[in-house]
C-alpha positions as CSV (number, residue, x, y, z in Angstrom):
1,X,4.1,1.5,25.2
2,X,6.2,-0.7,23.0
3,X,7.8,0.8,19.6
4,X,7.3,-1.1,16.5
5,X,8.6,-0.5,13.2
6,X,6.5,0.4,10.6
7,X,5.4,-2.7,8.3
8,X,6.6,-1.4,5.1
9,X,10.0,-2.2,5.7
10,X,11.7,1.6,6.1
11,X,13.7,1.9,9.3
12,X,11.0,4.0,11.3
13,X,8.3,3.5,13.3
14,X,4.4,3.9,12.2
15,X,3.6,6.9,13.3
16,X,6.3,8.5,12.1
17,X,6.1,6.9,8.7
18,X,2.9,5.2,7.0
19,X,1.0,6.6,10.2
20,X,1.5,10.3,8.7
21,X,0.2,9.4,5.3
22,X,-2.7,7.3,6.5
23,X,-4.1,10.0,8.7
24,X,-3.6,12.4,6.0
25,X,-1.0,14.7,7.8
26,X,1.0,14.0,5.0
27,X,1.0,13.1,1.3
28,X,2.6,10.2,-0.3
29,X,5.9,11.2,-2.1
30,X,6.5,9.1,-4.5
31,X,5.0,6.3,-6.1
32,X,6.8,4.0,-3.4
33,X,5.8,5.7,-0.7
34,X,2.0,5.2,-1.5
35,X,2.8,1.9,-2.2
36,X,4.5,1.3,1.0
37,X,1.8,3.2,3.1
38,X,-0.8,0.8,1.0
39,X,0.7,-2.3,1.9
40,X,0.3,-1.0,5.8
41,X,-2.9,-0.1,5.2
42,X,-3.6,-4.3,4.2
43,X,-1.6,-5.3,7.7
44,X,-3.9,-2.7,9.4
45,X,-7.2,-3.7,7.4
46,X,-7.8,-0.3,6.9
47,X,-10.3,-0.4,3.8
48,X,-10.6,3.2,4.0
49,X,-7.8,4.4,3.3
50,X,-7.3,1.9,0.9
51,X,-9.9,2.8,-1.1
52,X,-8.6,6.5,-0.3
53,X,-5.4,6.1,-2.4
54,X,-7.0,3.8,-5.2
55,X,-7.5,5.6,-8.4
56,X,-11.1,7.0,-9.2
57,X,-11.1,5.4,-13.0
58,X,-10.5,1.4,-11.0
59,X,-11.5,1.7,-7.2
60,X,-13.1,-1.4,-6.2
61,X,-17.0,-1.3,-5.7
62,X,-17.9,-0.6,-2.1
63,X,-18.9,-4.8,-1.8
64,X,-15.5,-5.5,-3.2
65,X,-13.7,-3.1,-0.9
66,X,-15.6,-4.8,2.3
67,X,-14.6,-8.0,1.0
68,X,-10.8,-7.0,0.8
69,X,-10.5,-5.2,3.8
70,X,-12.2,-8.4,5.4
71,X,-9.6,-10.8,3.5
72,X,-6.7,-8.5,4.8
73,X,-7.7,-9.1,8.3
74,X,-8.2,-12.4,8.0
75,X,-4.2,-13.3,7.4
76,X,-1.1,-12.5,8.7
77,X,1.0,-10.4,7.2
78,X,5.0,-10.9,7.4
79,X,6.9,-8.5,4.9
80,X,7.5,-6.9,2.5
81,X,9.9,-6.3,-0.5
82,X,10.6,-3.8,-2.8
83,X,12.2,-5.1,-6.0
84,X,11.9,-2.4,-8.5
85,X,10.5,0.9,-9.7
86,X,10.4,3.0,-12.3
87,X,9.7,7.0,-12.5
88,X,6.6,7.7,-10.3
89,X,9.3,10.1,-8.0
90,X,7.7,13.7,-6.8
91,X,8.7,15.0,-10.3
92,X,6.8,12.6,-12.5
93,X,2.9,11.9,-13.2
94,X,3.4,7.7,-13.6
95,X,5.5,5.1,-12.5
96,X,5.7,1.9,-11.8
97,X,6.6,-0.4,-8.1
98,X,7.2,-4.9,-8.5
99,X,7.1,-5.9,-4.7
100,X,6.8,-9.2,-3.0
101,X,4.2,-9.0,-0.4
102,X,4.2,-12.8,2.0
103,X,1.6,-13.4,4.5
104,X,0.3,-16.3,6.1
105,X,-2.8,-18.1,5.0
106,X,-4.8,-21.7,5.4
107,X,-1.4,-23.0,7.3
108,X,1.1,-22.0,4.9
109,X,2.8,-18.7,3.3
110,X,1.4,-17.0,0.1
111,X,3.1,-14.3,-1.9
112,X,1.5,-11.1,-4.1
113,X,4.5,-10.4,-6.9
114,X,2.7,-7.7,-8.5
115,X,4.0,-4.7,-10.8
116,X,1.8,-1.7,-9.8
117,X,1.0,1.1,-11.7
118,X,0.4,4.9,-10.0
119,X,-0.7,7.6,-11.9
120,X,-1.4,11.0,-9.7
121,X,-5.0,12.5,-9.9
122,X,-4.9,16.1,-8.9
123,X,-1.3,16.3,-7.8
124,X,-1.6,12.8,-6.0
125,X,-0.4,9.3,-5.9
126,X,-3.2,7.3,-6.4
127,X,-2.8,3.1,-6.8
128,X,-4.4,2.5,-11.0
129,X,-3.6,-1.3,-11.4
130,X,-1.8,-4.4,-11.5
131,X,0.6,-4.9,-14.9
């Protein structure tokens, strides 16, 4: 069986890292973490689990979540890259992750530069929306 890293960039491989969260064996951390295990989830097209750790108040419609988890299999993914955060650590209730997410689309490379906002619901990170 051949060892990859896990896609989110951290020095581990999948199922010891986003693998955990994604199969609910463990809970996201921080804000970063669920933003890092997110970001697998689009290179896996796991819509579930996406939808899973999107906030109640904004989670997409079921359509719209078929139509993303269909979009994120549909490119290839190539990194990712954390730039900043602020709070959203175990202690806080908010915070915020900017990442550069590239993939490969139509013959050329595409970036999402987004600022996220978390916000935990019940005690857990959950993805609210784009800044």
């Amino acid at each position: 069986m051949k060892i990859v890293d896990c896609p989110c960039g951290r020095n581990k491989i999948y199922q010891d890292c986003c693998a955990l969260i994604h199969k609910s064996k463990k809970e996201a951390e921080t804000a970063e973490d669920l933003m890092r295990s997110r970001y697998v989830a689009f290179v896996k097209g796991n819509g579930q689990y996406l939808q899973k750790s999107h906030h109640p108040k904004t989670r997409p419609s079921k359509k719209e979540a078929i139509e993303i988890e269909e979009w994120a299999k549909s490119v290839d993914w190539i990194k990712l890259e954390v730039l900043n955060s602020t709070k959203g650590t175990s202690i806080d209730t908010e915070g915020t992750v900017e990442f550069k997410a590239y993939f490969y689309e139509n013959s050329r490379v595409s970036i999402i530069h987004e600022n996220s906002y978390f916000e935990k619901v019940s005690g857990l990170w959950k993805y609210k929306s784009q800044l």
